[in-house]
N, C-alpha and C positions, 0 to 999 in steps of 0.2 A: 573586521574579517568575518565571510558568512560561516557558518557551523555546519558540519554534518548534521543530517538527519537528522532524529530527537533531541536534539545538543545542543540546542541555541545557545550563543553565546559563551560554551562550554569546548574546552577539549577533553576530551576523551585519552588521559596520560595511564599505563600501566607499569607499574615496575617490575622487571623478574628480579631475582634473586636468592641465596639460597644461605649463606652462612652469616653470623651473627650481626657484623660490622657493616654488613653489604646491605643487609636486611634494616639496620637501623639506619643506616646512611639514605639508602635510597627510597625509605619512606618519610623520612624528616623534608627532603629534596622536593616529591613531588607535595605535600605535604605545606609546602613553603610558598607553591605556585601560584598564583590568584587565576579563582574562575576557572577551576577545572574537576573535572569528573574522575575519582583517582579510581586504581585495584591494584592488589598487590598480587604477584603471581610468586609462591613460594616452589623453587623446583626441588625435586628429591635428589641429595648427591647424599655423599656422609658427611659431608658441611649441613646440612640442613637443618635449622633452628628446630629446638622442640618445641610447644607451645608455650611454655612459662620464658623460654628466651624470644620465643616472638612477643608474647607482651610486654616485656622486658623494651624490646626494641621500640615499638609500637608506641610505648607511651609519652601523652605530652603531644601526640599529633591526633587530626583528626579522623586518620583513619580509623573506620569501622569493622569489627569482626566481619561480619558480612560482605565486605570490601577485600576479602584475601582469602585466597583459591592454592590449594597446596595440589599439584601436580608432576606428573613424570616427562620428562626432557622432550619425548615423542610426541607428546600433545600438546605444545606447545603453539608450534604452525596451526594448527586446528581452532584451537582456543582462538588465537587472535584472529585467526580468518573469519570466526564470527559473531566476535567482539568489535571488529574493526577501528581499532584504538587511532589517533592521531599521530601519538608520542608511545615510544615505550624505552623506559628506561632500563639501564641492562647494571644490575648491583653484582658484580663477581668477582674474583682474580681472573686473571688473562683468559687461562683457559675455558671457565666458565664462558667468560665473555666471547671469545670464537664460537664456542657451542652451540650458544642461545643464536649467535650470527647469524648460522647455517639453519635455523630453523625460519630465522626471519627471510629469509632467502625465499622460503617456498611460499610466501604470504603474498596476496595480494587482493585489493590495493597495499601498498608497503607501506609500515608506517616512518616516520623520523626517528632516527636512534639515538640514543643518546646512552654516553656511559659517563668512568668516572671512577673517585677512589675514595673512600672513606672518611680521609682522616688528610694529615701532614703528610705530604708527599714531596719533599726535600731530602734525598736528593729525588728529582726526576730520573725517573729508573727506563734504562732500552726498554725493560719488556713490558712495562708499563704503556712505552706508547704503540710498540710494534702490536699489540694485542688488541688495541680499539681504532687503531689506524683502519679500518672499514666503518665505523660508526661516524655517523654525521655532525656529532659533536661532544666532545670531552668534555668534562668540566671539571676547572682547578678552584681554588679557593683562596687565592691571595697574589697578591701581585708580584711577590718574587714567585711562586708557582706557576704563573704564565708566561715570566722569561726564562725561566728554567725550562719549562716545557717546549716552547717556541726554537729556543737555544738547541733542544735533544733535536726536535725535529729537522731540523737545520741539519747540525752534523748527520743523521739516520738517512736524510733524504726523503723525508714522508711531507705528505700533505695534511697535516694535522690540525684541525679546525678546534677551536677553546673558546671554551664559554666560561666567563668569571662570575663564581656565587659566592656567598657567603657562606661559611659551612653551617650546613641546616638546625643543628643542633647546639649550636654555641649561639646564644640569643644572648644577649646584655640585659641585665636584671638589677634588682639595687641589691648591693650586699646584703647577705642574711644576719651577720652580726649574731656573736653570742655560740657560733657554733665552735666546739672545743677537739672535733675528732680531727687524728691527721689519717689521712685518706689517700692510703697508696695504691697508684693505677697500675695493676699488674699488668706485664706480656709476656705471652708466650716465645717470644725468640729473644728480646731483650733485656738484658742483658743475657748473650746463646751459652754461654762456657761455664762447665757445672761449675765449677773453683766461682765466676763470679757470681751465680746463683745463691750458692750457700751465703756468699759476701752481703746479699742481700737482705738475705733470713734474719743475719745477725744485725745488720743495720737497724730491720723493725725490728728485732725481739729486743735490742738494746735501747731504741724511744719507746717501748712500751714498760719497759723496767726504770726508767727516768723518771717515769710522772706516773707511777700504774692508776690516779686518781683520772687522767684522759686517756679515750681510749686508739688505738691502732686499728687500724679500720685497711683490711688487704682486700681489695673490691676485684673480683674474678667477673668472669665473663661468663663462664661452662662450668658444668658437675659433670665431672665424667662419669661419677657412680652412679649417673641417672644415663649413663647415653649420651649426656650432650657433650658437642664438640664446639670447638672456633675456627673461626679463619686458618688462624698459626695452631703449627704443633708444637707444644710445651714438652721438652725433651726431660728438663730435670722439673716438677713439678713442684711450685713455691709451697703446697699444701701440704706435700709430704715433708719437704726442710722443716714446715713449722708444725709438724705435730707435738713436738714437746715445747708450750709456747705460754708466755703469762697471759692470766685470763681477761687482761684491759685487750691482748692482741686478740683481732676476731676478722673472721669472714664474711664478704657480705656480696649478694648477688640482684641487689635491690637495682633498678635504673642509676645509671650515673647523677643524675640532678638530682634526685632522691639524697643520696651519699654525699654530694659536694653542699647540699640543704644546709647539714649536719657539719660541715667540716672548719673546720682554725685555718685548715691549710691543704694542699694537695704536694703532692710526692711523685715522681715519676721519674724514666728516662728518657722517654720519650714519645708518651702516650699521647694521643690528640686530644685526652680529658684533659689536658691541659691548657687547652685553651677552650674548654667548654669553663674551666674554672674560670680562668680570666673573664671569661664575658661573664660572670656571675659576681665578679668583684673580690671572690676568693683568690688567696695569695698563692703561692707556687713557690715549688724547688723542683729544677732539673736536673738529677742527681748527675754529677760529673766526673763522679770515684772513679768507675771503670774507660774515663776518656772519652774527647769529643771528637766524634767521627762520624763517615756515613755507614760505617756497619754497624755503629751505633743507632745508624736512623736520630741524632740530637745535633747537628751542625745549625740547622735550624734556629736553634735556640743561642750559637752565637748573637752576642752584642743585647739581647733579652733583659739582662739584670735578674732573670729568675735563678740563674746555673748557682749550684750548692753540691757542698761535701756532705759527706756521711757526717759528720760534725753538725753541718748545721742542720742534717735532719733529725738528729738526737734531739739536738738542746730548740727545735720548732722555731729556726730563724726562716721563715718564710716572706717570700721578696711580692712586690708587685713589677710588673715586667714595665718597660720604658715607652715610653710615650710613642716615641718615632720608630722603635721597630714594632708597635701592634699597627701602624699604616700601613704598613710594607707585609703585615703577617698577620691575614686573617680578619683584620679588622679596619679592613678599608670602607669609605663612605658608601653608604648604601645603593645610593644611586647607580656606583659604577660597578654594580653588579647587574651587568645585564643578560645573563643565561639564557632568563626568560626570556626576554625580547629576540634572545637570538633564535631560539626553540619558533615561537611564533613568525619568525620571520621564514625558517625552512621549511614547516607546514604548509605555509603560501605557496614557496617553489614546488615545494613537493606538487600541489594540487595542481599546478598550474605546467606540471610535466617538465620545468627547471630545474630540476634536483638530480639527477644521477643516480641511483641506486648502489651503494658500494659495496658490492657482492663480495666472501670471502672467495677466494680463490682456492680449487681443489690441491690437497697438502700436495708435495712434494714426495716422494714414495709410492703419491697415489691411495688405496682401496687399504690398505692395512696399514699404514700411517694414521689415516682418518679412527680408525677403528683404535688406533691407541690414542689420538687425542681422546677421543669419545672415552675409554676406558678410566683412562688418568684422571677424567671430570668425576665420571659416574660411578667409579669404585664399582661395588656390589650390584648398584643399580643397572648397570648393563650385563645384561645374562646370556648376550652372543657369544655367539662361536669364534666371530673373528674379533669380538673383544678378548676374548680369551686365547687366540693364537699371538695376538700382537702382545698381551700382557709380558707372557712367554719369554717373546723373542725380544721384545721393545726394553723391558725390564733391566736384565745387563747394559745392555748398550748405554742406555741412562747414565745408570749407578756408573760405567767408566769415564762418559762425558763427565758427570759431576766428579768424579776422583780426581781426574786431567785438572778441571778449571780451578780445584782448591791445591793441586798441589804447583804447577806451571804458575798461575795468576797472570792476570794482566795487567800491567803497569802503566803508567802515562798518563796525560791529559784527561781528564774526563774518564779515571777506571775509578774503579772502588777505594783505591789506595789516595788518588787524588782528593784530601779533604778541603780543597781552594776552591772548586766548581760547586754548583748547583745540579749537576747531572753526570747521569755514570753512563757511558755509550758501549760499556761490553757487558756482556751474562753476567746476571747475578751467582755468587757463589755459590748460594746453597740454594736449597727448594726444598719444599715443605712435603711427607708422603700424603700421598691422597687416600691411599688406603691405611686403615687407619684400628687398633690403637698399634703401638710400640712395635713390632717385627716388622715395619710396613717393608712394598715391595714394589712400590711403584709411587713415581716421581713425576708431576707433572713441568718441565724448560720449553724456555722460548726458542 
């Protein structure tokens, strides 16, 4: 294939991105690609990495400091109008991900889009796909993830294009042996219900009081007494359960591979560190105390051999997961990860005037609808007038929708309540505020 300008035999890939997960996601991604010329475009939201969480993210790949440009949402189209990138990949939740759309919109030549999700995406969520359904290519990560996906699309009625990778940051490694810490993968929504938060607390403060001679190692994402935030908003905060806590129990905000280095074992619900563990040859428990479900985000881990009680995270029974579901999850032959080939193959069409542009479409509502997506993304970062009427107005309306779907639900085939499918085809219950910390007032739905 010939190269743009200066770029022999290189593409020119950008990734945007703005909060912690998106940010490590989509630098490990482009990062993984052969023969390409990366940048990272870090955008200001109040998700936006601080700098010790961008190194944090960053590390392990070869991007360079000087390879990543921290900007405001408006210069965006600018920027890459005269960059003229090939690829740019888009690391956000949904709404980010429209956002950035709309700027690529005003770009031209236009490059290929490409988005995508972090981590374990089982189940395949609606607004997972209805949110990159204008982007030119998704990317899943395991082979039950592309029939899941394939599956949503199907019922949704979209034209959904998927690209199969390996997830960029779970590399297979030889075990480290000899490491003694167990290393629990916190989240912010999971387990959501303070009762089983606290349930939590006590799970590690009770394996740190078992052996206090190893230690408890609860690996966070964000300091918020520094500012920094995540993806998810942490409603009961596992830092404040364990201020009164034995001193083997400790916090640690070092890179995940750093921590699993160190680790006997990994702990989670259903964090994606868990199978960054696995490719590392460290053991796992996928804690199954509070139930396997998709509002647990842990169905996934059906049939695994990793699923464990609060029991056997006390007494460090740590499983290795089974043969035949790591084919099917996450760890399929490398070969049949062809992203890349696909990425290179729309670049062609794109040049060659084949490709279609798949433009967002102006919201429904119109001029102050836009103006509250835009708000919802940008928080504080947009200081219009008509972000600030739509906050306003948009704000209730919200908070009622969300009241409705948590108290109504939807039941049947393919809802949230269905733990049998691989995909949920109605609104998610909850949503995270965007504005942000604790009194938030604004809610970004699909």
């Amino acid at each position: 294939m010939t190269m743009r300008g200066d770029r022999p035999g290189r593409l020119r890939v950008v990734a945007i991105a703005d909060a912690d997960s998106f940010v490590k996601w989509s630098a490990a991604l482009i990062d993984s690609a052969p023969s390409v010329d990366p940048h990272l475009l870090l955008v200001k939201t109040p998700l936006t990495v601080s700098v010790a969480q961008e190194h944090a993210a960053l590390a392990g790949t070869g991007i360079r400091p000087e390879a990543v440009t921290r900007l405001a949402c408006d210069d965006i189209a600018a920027w890459l109008a005269k960059d003229r990138p090939d690829v740019v990949v888009i690391g956000g939740r949904g709404p980010f991900v429209r956002l950035v759309m709309r700027q690529i919109d005003r770009v031209a030549p236009r490059p290929v889009v490409v988005s995508g999700l972090p981590g374990i995406s089982i189940p395949a969520q609606r607004g997972a796909a209805m949110y990159r359904k204008h982007c030119d290519l998704m990317i899943v990560h395991s082979q039950r993830e592309r029939r899941a996906f394939r599956h949503l699309a199907q019922r949704l009625g979209l034209e959904l294009r998927l690209g199969l990778a390996t997830l960029p940051f779970a590399r297979p490694t030889r075990p480290s042996g000899g490491g003694t810490d167990l290393v629990f993968a916190a989240q912010a929504i999971v387990p959501r219900e303070p009762a089983d938060r606290v349930a939590i607390a006590g799970i590690l403060r009770a394996a740190a009081l078992a052996d206090p001679s190893r230690r408890v190692v609860v690996k966070l994402r964000s300091r918020p007494e520094l500012g920094e935030t995540e993806t998810h908003y942490e409603r009961t905060e596992l830092t404040e359960l364990l201020r009164d806590r034995p001193d083997n129990l400790v916090f640690s905000h070092e890179p995940m591979a750093q921590a699993l280095a160190n680790a006997e074992g990994l702990v989670t619900v259903s964090s994606t560190a868990a199978i960054e563990a696995m490719a590392m040859g460290v053991p796992v428990i996928a804690l199954d105390t509070f139930g396997v479900s998709k509002t647990h985000l842990n169905t996934v881990f059906n049939g695994s051999g990793v699923q464990g009680s609060a029991e056997d995270v006390i007494a460090r029974r740590f499983r290795h997961p089974n043969a035949q579901w790591l084919v099917d999850n996450y760890f399929h032959a490398p070969e049949q990860s062809t992203w890349w080939s696909d990425v290179e193959q729309l670049v062609s069409l794109r040049r060659r005037g084949l490709l279609p542009p798949r433009f967002v479409p102006t919201a429904r509502g119109g001029a102050l609808h836009e103006a509250w997506q835009r708000k919802a993304v940008l928080g504080r970062e947009d200081r219009s007038l008509t972000g600030a009427v739509a906050l306003a107005v948009g704000a209730p309306l919200v908070w009622g929708i969300l009241t409705a779907r948590k108290v109504l639900g939807r039941r049947g085939a393919g809802s949230w309540f269905d733990d049998q499918t691989d995909i949920t085809v109605t609104p998610a219950r909850y949503q995270d505020p965007i504005v942000r910390p604790r009194r938030a007032a604004l809610v970004a739905i699909d």
